[in-house]
C-alpha positions as CSV (number, residue, x, y, z in Angstrom):
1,X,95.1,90.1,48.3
2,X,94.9,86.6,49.6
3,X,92.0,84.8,50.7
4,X,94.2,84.4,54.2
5,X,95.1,87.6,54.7
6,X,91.4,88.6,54.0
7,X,90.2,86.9,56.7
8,X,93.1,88.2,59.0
9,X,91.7,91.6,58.3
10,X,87.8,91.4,58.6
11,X,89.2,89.7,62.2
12,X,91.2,92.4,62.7
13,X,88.4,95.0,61.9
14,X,85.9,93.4,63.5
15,X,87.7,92.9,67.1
16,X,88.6,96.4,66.9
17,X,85.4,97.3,66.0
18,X,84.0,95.9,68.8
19,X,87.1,96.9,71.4
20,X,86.5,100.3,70.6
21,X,82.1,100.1,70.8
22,X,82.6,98.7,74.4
23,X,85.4,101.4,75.3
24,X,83.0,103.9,73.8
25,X,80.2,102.8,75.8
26,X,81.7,102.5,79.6
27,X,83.1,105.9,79.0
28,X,80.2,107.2,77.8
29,X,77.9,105.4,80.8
30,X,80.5,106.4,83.4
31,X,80.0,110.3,82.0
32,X,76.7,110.0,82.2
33,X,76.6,108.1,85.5
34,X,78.6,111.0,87.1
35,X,76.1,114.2,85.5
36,X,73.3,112.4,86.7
37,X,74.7,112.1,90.1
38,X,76.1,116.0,90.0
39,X,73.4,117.9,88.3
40,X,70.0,115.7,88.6
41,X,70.3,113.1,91.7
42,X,72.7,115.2,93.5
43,X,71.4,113.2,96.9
44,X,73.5,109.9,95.7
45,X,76.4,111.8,95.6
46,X,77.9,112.1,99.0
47,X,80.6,109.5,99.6
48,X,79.9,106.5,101.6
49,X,82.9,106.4,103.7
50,X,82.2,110.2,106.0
51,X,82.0,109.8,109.7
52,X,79.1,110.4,112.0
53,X,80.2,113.3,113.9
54,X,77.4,113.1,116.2
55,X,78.9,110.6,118.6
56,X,82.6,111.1,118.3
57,X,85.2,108.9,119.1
58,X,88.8,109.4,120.3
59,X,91.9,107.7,118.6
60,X,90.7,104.1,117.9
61,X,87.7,104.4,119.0
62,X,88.4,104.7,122.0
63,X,85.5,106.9,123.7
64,X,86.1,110.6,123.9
65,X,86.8,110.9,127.8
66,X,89.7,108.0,128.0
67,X,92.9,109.4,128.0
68,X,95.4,108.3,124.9
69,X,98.8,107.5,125.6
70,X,101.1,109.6,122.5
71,X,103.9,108.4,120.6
72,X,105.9,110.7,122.5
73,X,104.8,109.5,126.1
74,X,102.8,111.8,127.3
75,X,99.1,111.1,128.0
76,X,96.2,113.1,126.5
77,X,92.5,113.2,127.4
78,X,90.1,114.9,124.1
79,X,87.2,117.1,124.8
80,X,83.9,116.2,123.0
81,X,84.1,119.4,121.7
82,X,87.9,118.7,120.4
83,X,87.0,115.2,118.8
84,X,84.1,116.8,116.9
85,X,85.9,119.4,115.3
86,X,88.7,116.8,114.0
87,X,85.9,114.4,112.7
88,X,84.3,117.0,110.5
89,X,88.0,118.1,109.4
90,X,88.6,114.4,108.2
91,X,84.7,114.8,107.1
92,X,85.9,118.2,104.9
93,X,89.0,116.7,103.4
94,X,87.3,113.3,102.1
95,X,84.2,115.4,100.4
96,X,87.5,117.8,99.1
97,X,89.2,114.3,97.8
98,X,86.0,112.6,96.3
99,X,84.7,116.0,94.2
100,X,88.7,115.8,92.7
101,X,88.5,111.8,92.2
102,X,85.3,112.8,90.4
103,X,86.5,115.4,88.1
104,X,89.6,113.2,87.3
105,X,87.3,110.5,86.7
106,X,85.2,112.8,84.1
107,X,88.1,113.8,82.7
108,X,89.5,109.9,81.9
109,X,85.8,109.2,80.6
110,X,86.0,112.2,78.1
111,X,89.1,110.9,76.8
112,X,87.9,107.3,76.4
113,X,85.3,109.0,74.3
114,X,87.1,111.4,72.4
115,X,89.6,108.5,71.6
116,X,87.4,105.8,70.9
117,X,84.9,107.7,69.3
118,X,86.8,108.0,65.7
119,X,88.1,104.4,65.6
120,X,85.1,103.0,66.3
121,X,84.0,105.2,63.5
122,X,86.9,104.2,60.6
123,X,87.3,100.8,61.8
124,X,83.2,100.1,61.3
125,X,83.2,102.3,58.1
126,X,85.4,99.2,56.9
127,X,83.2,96.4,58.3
128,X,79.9,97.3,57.0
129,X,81.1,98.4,53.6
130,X,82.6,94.9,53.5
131,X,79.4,93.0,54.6
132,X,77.2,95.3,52.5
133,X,79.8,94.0,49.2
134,X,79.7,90.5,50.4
135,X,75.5,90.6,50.5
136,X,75.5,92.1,46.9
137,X,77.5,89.0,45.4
């Protein structure tokens, strides 16, 4: 092999050494991130985007006793009582979205790891036997 094409490889080794460390480590921090937010620190996991309930609004935020004019015409006035129950449906269905954008999420960081994992493994196998050769000489 040529001195060249040496050098091409150690390069090659050593960015994909590197590639794959920092792929293993945001998968692996993300992972973590999200157990420790499930199963320890379960308070910080509550989506940041749920309304307050407590003082509904109507459609724009319009208050609840205004009446709204509908696409079709015809002019509607919402009860408190109706505008609360449509707020905690929204609430239901974005706590319903964000535990799947979770899981999906895990599920992407368990791959990063499970693919990055033995790369980082045969691709720094290579490196350090190479620098442990070159320190011997």
């Amino acid at each position: 092999m040529t001195k060249g094409s040496s050098l091409v490889l150690r390069i090659y080794f050593g960015v994909v050494s590197a590639v794959t460390l920092f792929t293993l480590m945001f998968g692996a921090i993300d992972f973590l991130s999200i157990g420790l937010k499930t199963y320890i620190i379960t308070s910080a996991d509550v989506p940041s985007y749920l309304e307050n309930c407590n003082a509904p609004t109507g459609a724009y935020g319009a208050p609840y006793n205004e009446p709204i004019k509908m696409a079709d015409g015809v002019t509607r006035t919402y009860t408190e009582a109706e505008l609360k129950s449509q707020c905690e449906s929204r609430n239901a269905m974005s706590l319903q979205n964000y535990k799947q954008q979770k899981a999906e999420a895990a599920v992407r960081n368990l791959a990063l790891i499970i693919v990055s994992l033995p790369l980082f493994a045969i691709h720094f196998r290579i490196v350090y036997r190479d620098w442990k050769g070159e320190n011997k000489a």
